[in-house]
N, C-alpha and C positions, 0 to 999 in steps of 0.2 A: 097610180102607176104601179108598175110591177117591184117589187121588193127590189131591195140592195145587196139584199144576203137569199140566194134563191137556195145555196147548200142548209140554210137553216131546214131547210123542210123538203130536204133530199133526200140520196139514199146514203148520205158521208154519215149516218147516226154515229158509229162508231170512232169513223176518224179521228183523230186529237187537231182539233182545231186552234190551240194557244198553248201554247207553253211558254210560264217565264219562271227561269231556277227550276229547280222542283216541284212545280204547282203546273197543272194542267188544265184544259177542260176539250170534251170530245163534243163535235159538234150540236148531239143530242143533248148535254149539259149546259152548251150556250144557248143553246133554242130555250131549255128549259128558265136557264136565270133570267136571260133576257126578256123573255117572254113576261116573265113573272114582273120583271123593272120598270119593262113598258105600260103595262096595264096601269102603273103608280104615273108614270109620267105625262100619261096621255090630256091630261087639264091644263097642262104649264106651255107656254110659247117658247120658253126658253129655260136651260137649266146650264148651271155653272157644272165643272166637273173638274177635281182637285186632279190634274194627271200627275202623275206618279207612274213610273215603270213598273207595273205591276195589271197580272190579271183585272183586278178591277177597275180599270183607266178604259183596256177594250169592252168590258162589259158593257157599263155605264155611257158608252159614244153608241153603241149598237143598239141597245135597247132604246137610246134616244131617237135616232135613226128608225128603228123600227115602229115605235109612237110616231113619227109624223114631228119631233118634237129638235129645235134647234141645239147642241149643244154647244157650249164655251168653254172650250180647255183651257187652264189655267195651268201658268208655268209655278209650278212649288217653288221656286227659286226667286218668282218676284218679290220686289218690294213692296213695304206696305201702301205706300203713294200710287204706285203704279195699280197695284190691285184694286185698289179703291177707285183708281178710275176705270178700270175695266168692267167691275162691277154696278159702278154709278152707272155707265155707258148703257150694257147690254142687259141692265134690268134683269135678272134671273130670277126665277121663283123660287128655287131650291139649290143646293151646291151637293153632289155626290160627292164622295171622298169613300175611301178606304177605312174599314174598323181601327179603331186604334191612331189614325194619322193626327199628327198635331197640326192646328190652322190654324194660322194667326189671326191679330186680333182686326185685321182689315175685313175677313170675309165672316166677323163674330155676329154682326144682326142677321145673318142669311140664314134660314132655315134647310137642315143636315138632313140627309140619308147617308147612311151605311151600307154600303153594297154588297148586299149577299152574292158570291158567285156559285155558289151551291142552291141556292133555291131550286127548288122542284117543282112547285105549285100551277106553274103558267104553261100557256104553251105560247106558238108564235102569236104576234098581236098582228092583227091585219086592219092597219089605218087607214086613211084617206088621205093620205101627203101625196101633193102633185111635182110633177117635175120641177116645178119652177119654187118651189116652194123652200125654205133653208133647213139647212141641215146643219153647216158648221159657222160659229161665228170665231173669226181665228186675230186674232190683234197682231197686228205687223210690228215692227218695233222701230216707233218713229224717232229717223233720224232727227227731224223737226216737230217740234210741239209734240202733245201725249199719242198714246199706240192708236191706229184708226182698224177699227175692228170691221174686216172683210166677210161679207156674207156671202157665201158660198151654197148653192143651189144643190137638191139632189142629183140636176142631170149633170153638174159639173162634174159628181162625185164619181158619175157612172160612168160618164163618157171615157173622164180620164183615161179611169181603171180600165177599161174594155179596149181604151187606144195604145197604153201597154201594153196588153195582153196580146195585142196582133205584133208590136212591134217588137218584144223579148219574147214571144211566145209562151209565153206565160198559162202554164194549164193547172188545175186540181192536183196534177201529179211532183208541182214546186212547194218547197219547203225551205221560207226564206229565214232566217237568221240573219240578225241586226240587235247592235244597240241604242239605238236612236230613242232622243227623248221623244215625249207621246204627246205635247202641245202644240206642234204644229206639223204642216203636211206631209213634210217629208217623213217624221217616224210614225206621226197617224194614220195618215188619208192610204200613202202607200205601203208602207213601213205595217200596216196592221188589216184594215179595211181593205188594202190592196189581196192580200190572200184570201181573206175571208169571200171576199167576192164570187174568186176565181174554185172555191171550196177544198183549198191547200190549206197549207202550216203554215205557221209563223213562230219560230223561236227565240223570243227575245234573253239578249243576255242580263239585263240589269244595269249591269257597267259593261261597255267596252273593253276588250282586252282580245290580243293575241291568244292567249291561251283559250278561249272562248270560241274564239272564229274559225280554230284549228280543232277544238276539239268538235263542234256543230258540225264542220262541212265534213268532216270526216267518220261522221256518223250519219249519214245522210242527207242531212241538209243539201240544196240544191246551188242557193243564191244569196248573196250579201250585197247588201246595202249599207253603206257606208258615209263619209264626208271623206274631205281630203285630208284632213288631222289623222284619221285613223288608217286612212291608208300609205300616209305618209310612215307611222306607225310601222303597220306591216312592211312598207318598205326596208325600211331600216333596222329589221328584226329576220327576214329571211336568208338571211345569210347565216346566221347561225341557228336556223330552225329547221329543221329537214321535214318533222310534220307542219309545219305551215304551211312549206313548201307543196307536199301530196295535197292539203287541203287546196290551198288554190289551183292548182293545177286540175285538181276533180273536180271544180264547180261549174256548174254548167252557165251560171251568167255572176259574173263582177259588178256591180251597179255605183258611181260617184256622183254625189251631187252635192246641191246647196251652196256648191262656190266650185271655183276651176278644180281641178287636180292637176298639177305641175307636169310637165311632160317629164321632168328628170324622174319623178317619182311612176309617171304609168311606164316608160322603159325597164325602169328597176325590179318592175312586178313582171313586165313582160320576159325579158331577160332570166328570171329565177325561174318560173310557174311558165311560160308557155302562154300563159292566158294575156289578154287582155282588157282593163277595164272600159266600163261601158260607162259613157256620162250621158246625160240628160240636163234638160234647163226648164225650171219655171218659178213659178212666185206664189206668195200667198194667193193673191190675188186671179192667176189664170192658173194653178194648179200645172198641170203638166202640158209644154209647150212643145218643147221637140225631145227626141233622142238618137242618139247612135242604133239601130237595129241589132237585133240578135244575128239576122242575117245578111247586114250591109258591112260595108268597111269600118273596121274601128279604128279612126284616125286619129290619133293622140291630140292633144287640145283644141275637139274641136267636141260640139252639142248634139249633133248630128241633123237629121231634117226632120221639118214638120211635122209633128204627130197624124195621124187618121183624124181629119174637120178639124185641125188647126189652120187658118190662114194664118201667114205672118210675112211682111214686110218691113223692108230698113228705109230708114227715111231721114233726110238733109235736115238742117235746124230750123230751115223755112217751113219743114211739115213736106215739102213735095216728098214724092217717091224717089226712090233708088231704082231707076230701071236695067239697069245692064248690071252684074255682082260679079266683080274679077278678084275679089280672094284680099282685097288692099283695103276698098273704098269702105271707109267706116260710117255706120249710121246708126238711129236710133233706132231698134226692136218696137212695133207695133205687132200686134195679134188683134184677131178676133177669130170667134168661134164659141161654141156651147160650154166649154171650158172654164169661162170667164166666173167671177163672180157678179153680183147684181150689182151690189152700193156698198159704201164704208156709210157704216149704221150711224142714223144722227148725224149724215157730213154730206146734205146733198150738195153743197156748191164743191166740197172736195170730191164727190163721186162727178161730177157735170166735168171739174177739171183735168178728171183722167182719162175720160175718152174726148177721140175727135168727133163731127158732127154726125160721121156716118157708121160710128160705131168700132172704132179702132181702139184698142186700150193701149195708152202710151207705156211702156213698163221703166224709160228712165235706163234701160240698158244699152249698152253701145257695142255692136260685131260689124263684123266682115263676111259678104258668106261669097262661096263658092261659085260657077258657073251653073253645078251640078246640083246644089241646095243644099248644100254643107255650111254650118251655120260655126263663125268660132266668137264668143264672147270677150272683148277685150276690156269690157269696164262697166262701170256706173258713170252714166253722162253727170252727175252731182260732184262725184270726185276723184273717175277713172279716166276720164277725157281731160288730155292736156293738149294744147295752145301753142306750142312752141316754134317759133321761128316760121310761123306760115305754116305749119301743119299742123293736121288731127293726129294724135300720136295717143292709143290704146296702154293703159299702164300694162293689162296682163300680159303682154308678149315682151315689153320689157322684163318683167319678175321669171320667167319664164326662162330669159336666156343667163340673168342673171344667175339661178338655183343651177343652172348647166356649169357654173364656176366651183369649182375644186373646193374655193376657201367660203364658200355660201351657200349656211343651212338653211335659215331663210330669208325672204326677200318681200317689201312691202315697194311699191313705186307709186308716187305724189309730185302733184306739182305746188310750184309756189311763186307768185308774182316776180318776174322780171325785167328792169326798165329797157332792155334792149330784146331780148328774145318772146317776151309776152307773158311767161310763163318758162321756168326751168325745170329739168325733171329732176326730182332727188330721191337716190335711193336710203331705205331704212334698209340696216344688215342683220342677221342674228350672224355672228362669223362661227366657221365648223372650228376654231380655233382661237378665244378669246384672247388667247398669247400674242398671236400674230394674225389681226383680222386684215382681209384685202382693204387696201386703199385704194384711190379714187379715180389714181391714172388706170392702174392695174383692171379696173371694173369698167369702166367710161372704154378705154380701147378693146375689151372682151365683147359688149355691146354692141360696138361701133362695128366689128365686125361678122357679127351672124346677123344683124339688124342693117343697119344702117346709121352713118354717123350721128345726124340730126335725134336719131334715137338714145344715146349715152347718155348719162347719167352727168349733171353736174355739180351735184351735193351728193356726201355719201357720211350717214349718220349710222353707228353702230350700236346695237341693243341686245341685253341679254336674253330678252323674249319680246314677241309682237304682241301687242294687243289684239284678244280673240274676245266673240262673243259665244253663248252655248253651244252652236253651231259648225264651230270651228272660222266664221268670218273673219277674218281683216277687220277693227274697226276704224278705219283710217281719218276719221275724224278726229281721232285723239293723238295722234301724230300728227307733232309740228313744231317747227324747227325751235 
């Protein structure tokens, strides 16, 4: 197949193709290390790779990529249990890491390379990886039982990236800036691999911060990508920031993903900055699904439409389809398309039970869409779809109208078994005022009326902080009454 990185062996030599802090490398110096990486890696089926936000997390994925050779990013932050099974799992030959990094004693029998990103030695490696062939093994984070590691194909890689590209316009001439960690898709695949593609920049900050994002876009930088944690963040920081404010306002595209962004929070941004944020939906598993367009309407909570050869369809709990989409009728998210991954590695009867017979991958997600193909995510059918009183009732548009109340910084919505209604919905509060947080009439009638009655609130538990994962998600499994 034709390479993944064609600016390797372009005419960008000189460009700076990474930077994270003060460490660089211009695309001639990636060709060079990579090159030289690949040639080491080209015998192994599989290699671990310690990610760590740093130059050598994108080294070591690219030269993997350019071997033909699958990598496993591993989150630094795991535990030892968990790495031991991800490691037992996907068999690696070898583990890259970073000179210097400490690795515990879970990934101790694995045999180490140190990633030079200075090498000079190599040039590009030109393998024989076919389209269908893996590239990324990415471990989901199982709610139930251990993580199921999703194999992910070259042309999922490319498609993506390339279906992006049409749909944010995304050229060699963007220069994205993010702090996203680098073990899974959103700060790897597009977050890294997404520019390098396209033969742009990418500036990672290391940590996240305001002051980061403000000083990137205001030095050129083009685009940020973000979660909703961080833009929640800038939210609540541009009022007293006047360069945050020039930075967002200059950037040519806003990007949120990995979970909703609150509508209180994209008005806030819209309202200061003029701009507004662009969200997108997918999963480990299908990679990039739909988005809002660079050049469509940015309608605040919603995902926007089907990427370029995504199909995707909502469908009743029987499995039928959803034929007519009036903006209400909630369903579960099916896709297919090139996108997709092949199998969770080692789990055929779990890979048999995520698609249907003719090739639909279930994602487990529950929206609404549009007449027009406007897609809005309201839940995870496991613990976002509530039962109440004869309806399907979407937790995110409850949290949503919830965060629009004065005394509600954040907002989590769950349901829990009730002998008359089915299921009742309960809100979890962070209150903007621990002194005097909203009560229950006060939230239930604010509900009741930008919703709809049947949609308020009839538990209302108050918390200093929600439970997040890396990611910034809700883990709303660990909330309960």
């Amino acid at each position: 197949m034709t390479t993944l990185f064609p600016a390797l062996t372009g005419d960008t030599a000189g460009r700076v193709a990474l930077r994270f802090g003060d460490r660089s490398l211009t695309y001639a110096q990636l060709a060079a290390a990579t090159g030289t990486l690949a040639a080491r890696l080209a015998r192994y089926d599989r290699v671990a790779v310690w990610a760590t936000p740093e130059l050598e997390t994108a080294v070591a994925v690219v030269a993997a990529l350019e071997a033909g050779v699958a990598a496993v990013p591993l989150n630094p932050k795991s535990g030892e249990k968990e790495l031991g099974h991800i490691l037992g799992d996907s068999t690696p030959g070898l583990l890259l890491a970073a000179p210097g990094a400490e690795l515990p004693s879970a990934v101790g029998d694995l045999e180490r390379l140190d990633i030079d990103v200075h090498a000079t030695g190599g040039t590009t490696f030109d393998s024989a990886a076919r389209d269908d062939d893996p590239a990324l093994v990415v471990y989901t984070s199982g709610t139930t039982g251990p993580p199921k590691g999703a194999v992910l194909p070259r042309r999922a890689v490319a498609t993506t990236l390339d279906a992006l590209a049409d749909a944010w316009q995304w050229t060699s001439a963007d220069v994205l800036v993010h702090g996203l960690p680098l073990f899974h898709v959103h700060g790897l695949v597009l977050g890294v691999l997404g520019p390098l593609r396209r033969g742009g920049s990418v500036r990672h900050l290391g940590r996240f911060s305001t002051d980061g994002v403000a000083r990137e876009l205001n030095d050129g930088a083009t685009m940020l990508f973000g979660v909703p944690t961080m833009y929640h963040r800038i939210a609540e920081t541009l009022s007293g920031d006047p360069e945050l404010v020039k930075a967002l306002a200059g950037a040519r595209l806003l990007v949120s993903g990995s979970a909703a962004l609150p509508v209180h929070d994209h008005e806030r941004i819209t309202a200061a900055t003029g701009r507004r944020v662009v969200e997108r939906y997918g999963m480990t598993e299908t990679l990039m699904n739909t988005s809002v367009r660079a050049d469509g309407e940015p309608r605040a909570g919603t995902v926007g439409v089907p990427l370029p050869g995504v199909e995707l369809r909502l469908v009743e709990e029987d499995g039928s389809p959803i034929t007519s989409y009036d903006g209400e009728t909630v369903g579960e998210i099916q896709v297919r398309g090139p996108n997709l991954f092949t199998e969770y590695l080692n789990r055929p009867d779990a890979t048999a039970a995520a698609f249907t017979s003719d090739g639909w991958f279930r994602t487990g997600d529950m929206a609404v869409r549009d007449a027009d193909g406007y897609v809005r995510i309201v839940g995870r059918k496991a613990t976002d779809l509530i039962k109440s009183g004869g309806y399907k009732i979407g937790a995110g548009e409850i949290e949503n109208a919830l965060l629009e109340h004065p005394g509600v910084r954040e907002a989590a919505v769950t349901g829990e078994p009730d002998p008359d209604l089915g299921e009742r919905i309960v809100a979890w509060i962070v209150p903007a005022d621990s002194q005097s947080p909203p009560q229950l009439e006060e939230l239930a009638d604010h509900v009741a009326r930008r919703l709809a009655p049947h949609k308020r609130p009839r538990v209302v538990h108050h918390l200093t902080a929600l439970p997040r994962n890396d990611m910034g998600k809700i883990m709303k499994r660990v909330l309960h009454g």
